[in-house]
C-alpha positions, -999 to 999 in steps of 0.1 A, spaced: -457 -26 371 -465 -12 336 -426 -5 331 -416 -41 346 -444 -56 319 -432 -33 287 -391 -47 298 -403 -85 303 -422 -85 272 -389 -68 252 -365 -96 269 -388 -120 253 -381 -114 219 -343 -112 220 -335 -150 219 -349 -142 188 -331 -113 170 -300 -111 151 -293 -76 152 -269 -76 175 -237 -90 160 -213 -116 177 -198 -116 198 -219 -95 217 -250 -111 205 -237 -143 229 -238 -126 258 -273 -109 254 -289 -139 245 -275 -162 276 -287 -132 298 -321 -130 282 -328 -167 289 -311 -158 326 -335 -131 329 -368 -150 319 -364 -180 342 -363 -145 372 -392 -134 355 -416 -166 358 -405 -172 397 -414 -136 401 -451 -140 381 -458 -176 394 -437 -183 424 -428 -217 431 -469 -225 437 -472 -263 432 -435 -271 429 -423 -301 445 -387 -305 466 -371 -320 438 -385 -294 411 -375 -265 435 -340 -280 437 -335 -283 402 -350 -247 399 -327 -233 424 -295 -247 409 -308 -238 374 -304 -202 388 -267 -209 397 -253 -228 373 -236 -203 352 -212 -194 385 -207 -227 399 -174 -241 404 -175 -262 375 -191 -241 347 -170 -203 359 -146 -208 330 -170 -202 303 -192 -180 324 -197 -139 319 -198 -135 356 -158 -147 352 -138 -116 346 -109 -132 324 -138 -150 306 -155 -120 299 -127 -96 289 -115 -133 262 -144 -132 247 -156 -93 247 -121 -79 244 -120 -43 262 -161 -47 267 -149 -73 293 -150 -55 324 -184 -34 318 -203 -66 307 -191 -83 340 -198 -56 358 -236 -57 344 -238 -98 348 -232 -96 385 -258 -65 390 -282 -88 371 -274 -119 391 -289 -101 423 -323 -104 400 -329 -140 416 -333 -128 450 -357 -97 440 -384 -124 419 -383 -145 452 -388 -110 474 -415 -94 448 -393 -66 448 -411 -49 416 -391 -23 413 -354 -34 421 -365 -63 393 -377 -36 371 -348 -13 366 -319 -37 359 -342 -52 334 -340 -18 322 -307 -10 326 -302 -46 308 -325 -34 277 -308 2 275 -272 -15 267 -289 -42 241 -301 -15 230 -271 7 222 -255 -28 207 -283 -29 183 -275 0 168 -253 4 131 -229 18 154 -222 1 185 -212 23 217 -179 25 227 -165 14 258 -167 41 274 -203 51 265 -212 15 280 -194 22 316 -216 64 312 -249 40 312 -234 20 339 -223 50 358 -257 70 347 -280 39 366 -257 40 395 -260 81 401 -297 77 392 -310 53 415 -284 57 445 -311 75 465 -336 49 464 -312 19 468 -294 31 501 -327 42 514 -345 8 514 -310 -6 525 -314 13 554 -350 10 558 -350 -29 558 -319 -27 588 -344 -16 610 -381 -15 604 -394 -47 614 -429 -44 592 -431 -63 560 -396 -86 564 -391 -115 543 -372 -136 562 -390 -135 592 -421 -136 575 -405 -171 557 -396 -183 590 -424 -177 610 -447 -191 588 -431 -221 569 -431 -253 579 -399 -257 592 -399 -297 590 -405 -295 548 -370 -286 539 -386 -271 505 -386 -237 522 -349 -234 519 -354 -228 486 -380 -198 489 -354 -176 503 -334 -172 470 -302 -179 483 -284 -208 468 -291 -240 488 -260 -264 487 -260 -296 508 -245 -279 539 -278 -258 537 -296 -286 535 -278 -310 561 -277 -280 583 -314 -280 583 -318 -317 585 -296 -314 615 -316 -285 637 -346 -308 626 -330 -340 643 -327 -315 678 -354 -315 701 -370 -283 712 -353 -280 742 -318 -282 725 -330 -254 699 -345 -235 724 -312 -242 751 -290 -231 718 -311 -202 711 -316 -194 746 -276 -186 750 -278 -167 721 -304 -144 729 -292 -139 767 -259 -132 757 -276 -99 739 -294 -90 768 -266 -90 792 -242 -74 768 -267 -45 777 -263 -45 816 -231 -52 813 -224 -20 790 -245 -2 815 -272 2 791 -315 3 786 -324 -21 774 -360 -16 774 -355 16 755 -352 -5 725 -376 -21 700 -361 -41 674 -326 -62 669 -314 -75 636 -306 -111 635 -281 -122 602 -275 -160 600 -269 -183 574 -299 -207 557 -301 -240 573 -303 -230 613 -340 -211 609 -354 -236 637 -328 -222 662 -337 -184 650 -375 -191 653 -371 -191 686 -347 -169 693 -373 -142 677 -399 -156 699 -375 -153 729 -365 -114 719 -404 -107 717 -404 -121 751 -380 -90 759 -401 -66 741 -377 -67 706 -391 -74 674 -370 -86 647 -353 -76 614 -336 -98 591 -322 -82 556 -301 -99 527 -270 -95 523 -263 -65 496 -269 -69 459 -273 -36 440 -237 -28 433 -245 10 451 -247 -11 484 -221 -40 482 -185 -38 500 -159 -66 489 -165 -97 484 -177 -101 527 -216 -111 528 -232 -91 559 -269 -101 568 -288 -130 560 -272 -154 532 -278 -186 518 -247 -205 504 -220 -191 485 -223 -210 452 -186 -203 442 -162 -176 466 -145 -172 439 -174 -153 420 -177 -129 455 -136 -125 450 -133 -117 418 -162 -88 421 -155 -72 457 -140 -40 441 -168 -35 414 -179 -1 423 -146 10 414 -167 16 374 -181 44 398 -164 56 425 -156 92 421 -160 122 445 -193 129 431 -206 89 441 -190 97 478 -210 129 482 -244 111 467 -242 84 487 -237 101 521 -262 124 510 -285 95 503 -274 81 539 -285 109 553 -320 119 540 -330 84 546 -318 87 585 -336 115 587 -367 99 572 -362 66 595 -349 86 624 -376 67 647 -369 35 639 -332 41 640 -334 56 675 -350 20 688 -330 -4 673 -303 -22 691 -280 -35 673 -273 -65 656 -273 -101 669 -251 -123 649 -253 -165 642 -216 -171 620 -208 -206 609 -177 -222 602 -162 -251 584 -165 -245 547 -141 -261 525 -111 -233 529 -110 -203 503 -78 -193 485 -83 -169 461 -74 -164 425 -59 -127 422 -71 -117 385 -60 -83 369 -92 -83 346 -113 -76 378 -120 -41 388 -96 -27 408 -93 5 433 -71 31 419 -50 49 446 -76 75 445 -103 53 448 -90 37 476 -88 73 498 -126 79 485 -133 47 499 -119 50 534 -138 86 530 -169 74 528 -169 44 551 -157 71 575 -181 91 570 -206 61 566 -203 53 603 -205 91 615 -238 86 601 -251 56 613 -236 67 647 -257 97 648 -290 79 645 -284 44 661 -261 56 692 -229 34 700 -236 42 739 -269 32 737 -267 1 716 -249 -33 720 -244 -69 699 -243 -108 704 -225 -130 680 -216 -166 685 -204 -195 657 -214 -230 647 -205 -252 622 -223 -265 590 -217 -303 574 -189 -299 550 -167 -293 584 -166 -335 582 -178 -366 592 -180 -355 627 -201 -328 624 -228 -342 646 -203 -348 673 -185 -314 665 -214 -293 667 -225 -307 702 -187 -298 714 -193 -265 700 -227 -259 721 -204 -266 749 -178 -248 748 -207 -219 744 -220 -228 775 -186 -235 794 -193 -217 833 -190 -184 830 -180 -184 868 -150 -196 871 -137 -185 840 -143 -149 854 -125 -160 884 -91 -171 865 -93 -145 841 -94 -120 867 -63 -136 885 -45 -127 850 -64 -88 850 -47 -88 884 -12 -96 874 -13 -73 842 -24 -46 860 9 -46 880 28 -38 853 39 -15 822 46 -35 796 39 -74 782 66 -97 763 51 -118 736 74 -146 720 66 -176 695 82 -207 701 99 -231 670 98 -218 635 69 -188 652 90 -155 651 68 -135 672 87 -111 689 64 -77 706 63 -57 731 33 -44 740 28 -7 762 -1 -6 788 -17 29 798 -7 39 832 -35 32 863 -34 67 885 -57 46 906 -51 12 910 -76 4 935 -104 15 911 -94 10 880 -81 -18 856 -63 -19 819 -81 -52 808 -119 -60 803 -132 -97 816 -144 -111 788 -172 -140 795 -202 -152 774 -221 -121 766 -215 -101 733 -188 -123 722 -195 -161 726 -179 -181 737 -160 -169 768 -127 -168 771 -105 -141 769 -86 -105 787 -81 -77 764 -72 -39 764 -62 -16 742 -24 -6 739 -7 26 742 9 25 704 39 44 716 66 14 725 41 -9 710 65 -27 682 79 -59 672 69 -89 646 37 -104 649 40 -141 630 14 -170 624 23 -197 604 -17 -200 590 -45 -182 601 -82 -175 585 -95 -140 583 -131 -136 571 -127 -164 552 -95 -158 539 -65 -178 544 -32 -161 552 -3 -185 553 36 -173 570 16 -139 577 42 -115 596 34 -78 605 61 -55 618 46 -29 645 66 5 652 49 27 673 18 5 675 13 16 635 22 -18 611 50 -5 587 59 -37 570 36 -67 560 46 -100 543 26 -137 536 32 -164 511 0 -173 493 15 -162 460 44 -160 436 58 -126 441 60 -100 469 39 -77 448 6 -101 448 14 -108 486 12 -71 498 -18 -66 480 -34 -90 489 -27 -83 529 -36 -43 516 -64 -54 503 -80 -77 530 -58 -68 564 -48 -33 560 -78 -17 539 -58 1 521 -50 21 552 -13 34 548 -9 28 584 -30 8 606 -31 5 644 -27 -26 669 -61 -15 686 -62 -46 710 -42 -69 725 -58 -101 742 -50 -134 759 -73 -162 752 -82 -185 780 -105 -213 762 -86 -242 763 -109 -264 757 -118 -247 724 -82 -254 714 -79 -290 725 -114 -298 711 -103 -280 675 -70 -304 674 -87 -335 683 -114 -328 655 -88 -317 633 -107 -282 627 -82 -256 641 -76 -243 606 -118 -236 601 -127 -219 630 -141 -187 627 -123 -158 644 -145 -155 675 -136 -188 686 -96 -191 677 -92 -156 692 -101 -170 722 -76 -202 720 -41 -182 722 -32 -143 725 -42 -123 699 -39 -87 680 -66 -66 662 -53 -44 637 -77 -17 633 -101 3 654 -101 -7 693 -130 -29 706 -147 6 723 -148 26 686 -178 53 693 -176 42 724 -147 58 743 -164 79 765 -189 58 782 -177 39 812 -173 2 810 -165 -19 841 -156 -51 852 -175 -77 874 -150 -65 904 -165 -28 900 -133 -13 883 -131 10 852 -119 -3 821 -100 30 815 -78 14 782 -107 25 758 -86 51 737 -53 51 722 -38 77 705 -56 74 670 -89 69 682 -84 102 711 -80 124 676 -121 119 673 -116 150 698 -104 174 672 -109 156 640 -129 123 638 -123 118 607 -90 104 616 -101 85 645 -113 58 626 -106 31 606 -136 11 596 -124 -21 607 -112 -44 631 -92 -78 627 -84 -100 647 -53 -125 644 -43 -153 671 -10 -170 683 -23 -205 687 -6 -217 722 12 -246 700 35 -212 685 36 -195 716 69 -194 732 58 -172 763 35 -139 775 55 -124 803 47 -90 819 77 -67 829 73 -35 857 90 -7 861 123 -25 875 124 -43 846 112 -75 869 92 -105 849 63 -125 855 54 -157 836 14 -158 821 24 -184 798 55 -204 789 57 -229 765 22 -227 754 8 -236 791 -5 -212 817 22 -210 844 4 -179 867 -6 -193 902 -42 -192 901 -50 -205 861 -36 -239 864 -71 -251 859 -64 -240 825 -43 -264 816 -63 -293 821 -80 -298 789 -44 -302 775 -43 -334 796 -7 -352 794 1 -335 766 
């Protein structure tokens, strides 16, 4: 506290001071003022503010990334490097590790305040000098605060994951008056009006509705344990991330997982540059005041990645598992509340953001590799499971009321005789050797996917039934393909992926492995296979088709064209309204060797494929890291047909409907269409 009062009290006076020269000066002044108004929500709080004075602090906060004011702001890249020449990159670099300042005043978090406020002084410092530093002496302080306080930041990363003492969130929603929507703005997030409708909206629900909604929520996490075969009651805590605006429906699920004997954790989404990866927000966030902002500063820690970072971080990873091995032992997993229907995000591709080198890229993949050996060590894939279901927010439309409602349906749809169809299809799949996937009109999807050979039939079973337990809403058959004779084109004419849009995407398979990759969001081939590199691929040179599915939830599809939403639904729900391919790790990564089975008693024996069964000898190359999902919609699907050894076919689907004896039921929410 004496260090965070000597830095507040030096921030003070530089508004003041002319000894740093333009245009740096600019810069140092605008963050000064940035860094005060932090400073008095950390001394005073927001004690005796109204709803309209917390609003007008909390967008006071933002401003400078908004939509409307990025041109001109510091936190803007191209801005940054216009105005501060080849100081561009470092000083943007430093704006965005000061921006995650707002969330630390609102958290009291002393010390994560304290040293970018120091690390903010040091550089104002060096610019105050008769000499100013060079460029390059800039990114050594940058680099220096990184490699100085990695240990501390990746242990209370970790920390906060699981230990369910002292949490913010849960504190905030426990004991806030849910019903005063002037608690949105104590989290720190940004609150934007589908925050705040969203909240407005949960509030309008009656108790049973929230506690219904929450209810198939937290179930769905409990039986993804039996189903997985696993103890449930050997666990203690499960992590919850969410978005602001649904806390009534997460009150009571955290009431409902105490009823199991779970307490909950709830962290942030990562802020300290040592803990972010790309421009994707996991854990708890409020709203994104401009994507672009996230976009344009997803690849800052390439001002530090080296080998040296790699080994410090892992070894940081590590100590703290050890210190938290208890906690880490009873935790189980996370339990996951997306939403969907934000206005969709195209990004601006700018060549004054920090970029990956080649190298860069390989140390990356090294350490999230390595990353997940870790984790895997201390909170056990065969022990632990997930939930994750979607809903949308208010900017979805007009509708949303009546949208929302449809939603909660189709995540309730019987669960019964879904399993009954869907097992008709497991039946007819498991006859065969190989599936035929075509598109239909201007779709050139054209695959051939290679199933693993059943030595015993009667007990075993290529596909897993997929109903409403980990991955709401129901709805779907998949396995994971032998890559040799997997091949073909896979095409969608526009698809979302974590956020993202990807418009005429097309992968070409060989071997299961993609080997060519094309989409047409921008100008020239170059920025197009970047930009799939960057967000598909991962820079992996090859990447895997680890699963192929068929989605059964027609309803889901019929409901997202009548509402005129198919192109803002989140993955979990389009993958289940069409077939569909993950590129990446299979669905059973870490997982391979524990026995999963189907409501009918049979192994699921398709849990490995040819990358993954190298964790035997080398699991390093095993895995990927990632897992991505992409869906046919059945208005581009020409036909799934299943060939056997005699080369004899069998229609699934033709023309987008479900032809199979047995799953005409399917077809009814299509009507007369």
């Amino acid at each position: 506290m004496e260090r965070y009062e000597l830095a507040k009290e030096r921030i003070a006076q530089i508004p003041q001071e002319t000894i740093v020269e333009e245009p740096y000066r600019d810069f140092f002044v605008k963050e000064a003022a940035f860094l005060q108004q932090i400073i008095t929500v950390m001394d005073n709080g927001t004690q005796g503010k109204n709803f309209v004075e917390l609003k007008v602090q909390n967008h006071e906060l933002y401003q400078d990334i908004l939509p409307q004011n990025y041109e001109n702001s510091y936190g803007n890249p191209a801005y940054a490097q216009k105005m501060l020449g080849e100081y561009g990159k470092v000083f943007t670099f430093l704006y965005t590790e000061l921006h995650g300042g707002i969330a630390y005043a609102f958290e009291k978090k002393a010390w994560d305040l304290t040293v970018i406020l120091e690390l903010f002084l040091e550089i104002y410092s060096a610019f105050a000098q008769e000499e100013i530093p060079t460029e390059k002496q800039v990114k050594e302080i940058l680099v220096s605060y990184v490699n100085d306080y990695c240990q501390d930041m990746v242990e209370e990363r970790i920390r906060e994951a699981i230990d369910p003492e002292n949490n913010f969130i849960v504190k905030l929603i426990m004991e806030s008056d849910l019903n005063d929507l002037s608690y949105l703005y104590q989290s720190g997030e940004y609150v934007s009006e589908n925050e705040l409708k969203t909240a407005e909206f949960m509030n309008s629900l009656s108790q049973k509705e929230i506690d219904d909604m929450a209810r198939t929520y937290t179930e769905g996490y409990r039986i993804g344990f039996i189903t997985g075969r696993k103890d449930i009651t050997r666990k203690k805590t499960v992590n919850i991330r969410y978005h602001l605006g649904f806390e009534r429906m997460v009150k009571a699920a955290i009431c409902q997982f105490e009823e199991m004997g779970l307490k909950t954790v709830i962290y942030r989404h990562a802020l300290h540059a040592v803990n972010r990866r790309n421009q994707f927000r996991s854990g708890f966030t409020g709203g994104i005041a401009n994507p672009q902002f996230d976009y344009d500063h997803r690849q800052d820690c390439a001002l530090f990645m080296d080998s040296d970072f790699v080994k410090r971080k892992l070894r940081a990873m590590q100590t703290s598992y050890d210190e938290y091995a208890e906690l880490a032992a009873v935790h189980g997993g996370p339990a996951v509340i997306e939403t969907f229907g934000e206005i969709p995000f195209s990004p601006v591709s700018k060549p004054e953001s920090w970029t990956f080198t080649e190298a860069q890229q390989k140390q990356q993949l090294e350490l999230d590799n390595e990353s997940s050996q870790i984790t895997n060590r201390y909170i056990k894939g065969d022990e632990r499971s997930f939930t994750i279901i979607a809903y949308p927010v208010p900017e979805i439309g007009e509708n949303f009321p009546e949208i929302f409602r449809e939603i909660v349906k189709i995540n309730t749809l019987d669960y019964k005789k879904y399993q009954k169809i869907q097992q008709t299809i497991i039946d007819t799949l498991d006859t065969c050797e190989w599936i035929e996937i075509k598109g239909r009109g201007e779709n050139e999807t054209d695959l051939l996917i290679h199933l693993h050979t059943l030595t015993d039939p009667k007990t075993q079973t290529n596909f897993e039934n997929c109903v409403a337990d980990v991955n709401i809403p129901l709805g779907e058959v998949f396995t994971s393909p032998v890559l040799a004779g997997t091949g073909g084109m896979l095409h969608v004419s526009k698809v979302y992926l974590n956020g993202l849009q990807f418009r005429d995407l097309k992968l070409v398979f060989d071997c299961g492995q993609v080997i060519d990759y094309s989409c047409s969001n921008f100008e020239t081939e170059e920025e197009n296979r970047k930009y799939i590199e960057d967000n598909i691929l991962f820079h992996h040179p090859k990447i895997a088709m680890g699963e192929f599915a068929i989605g059964t939830n027609t309803t889901a599809y019929v409901a997202a064209h009548k509402y005129d939403i198919a192109d803002k639904l989140p993955i979990l729900i389009a993958e289940k309204m069409g077939p569909h391919f993950a590129v990446g790790d299979t669905c059973y990564s870490w997982e391979e060797d524990t026995p999963v089975y189907n409501p009918d008693g049979k192994e699921i024996i398709a849990r490995d494929n040819e990358i993954s069964e190298m964790r035997k000898d080398d699991v390093s190359l095993a895995y990927y890291g990632c897992h991505t999902d992409i869906t046919i919609p059945y208005d581009e699907l020409g036909s799934i047909r299943t060939i056997d050894d005699e080369g004899e076919m069998t229609a699934i689907i033709e023309d987008g409907r479900f032809v199979l004896p047995g799953t005409e039921a399917l077809n009814e929410p299509f009507g007369d269409e």
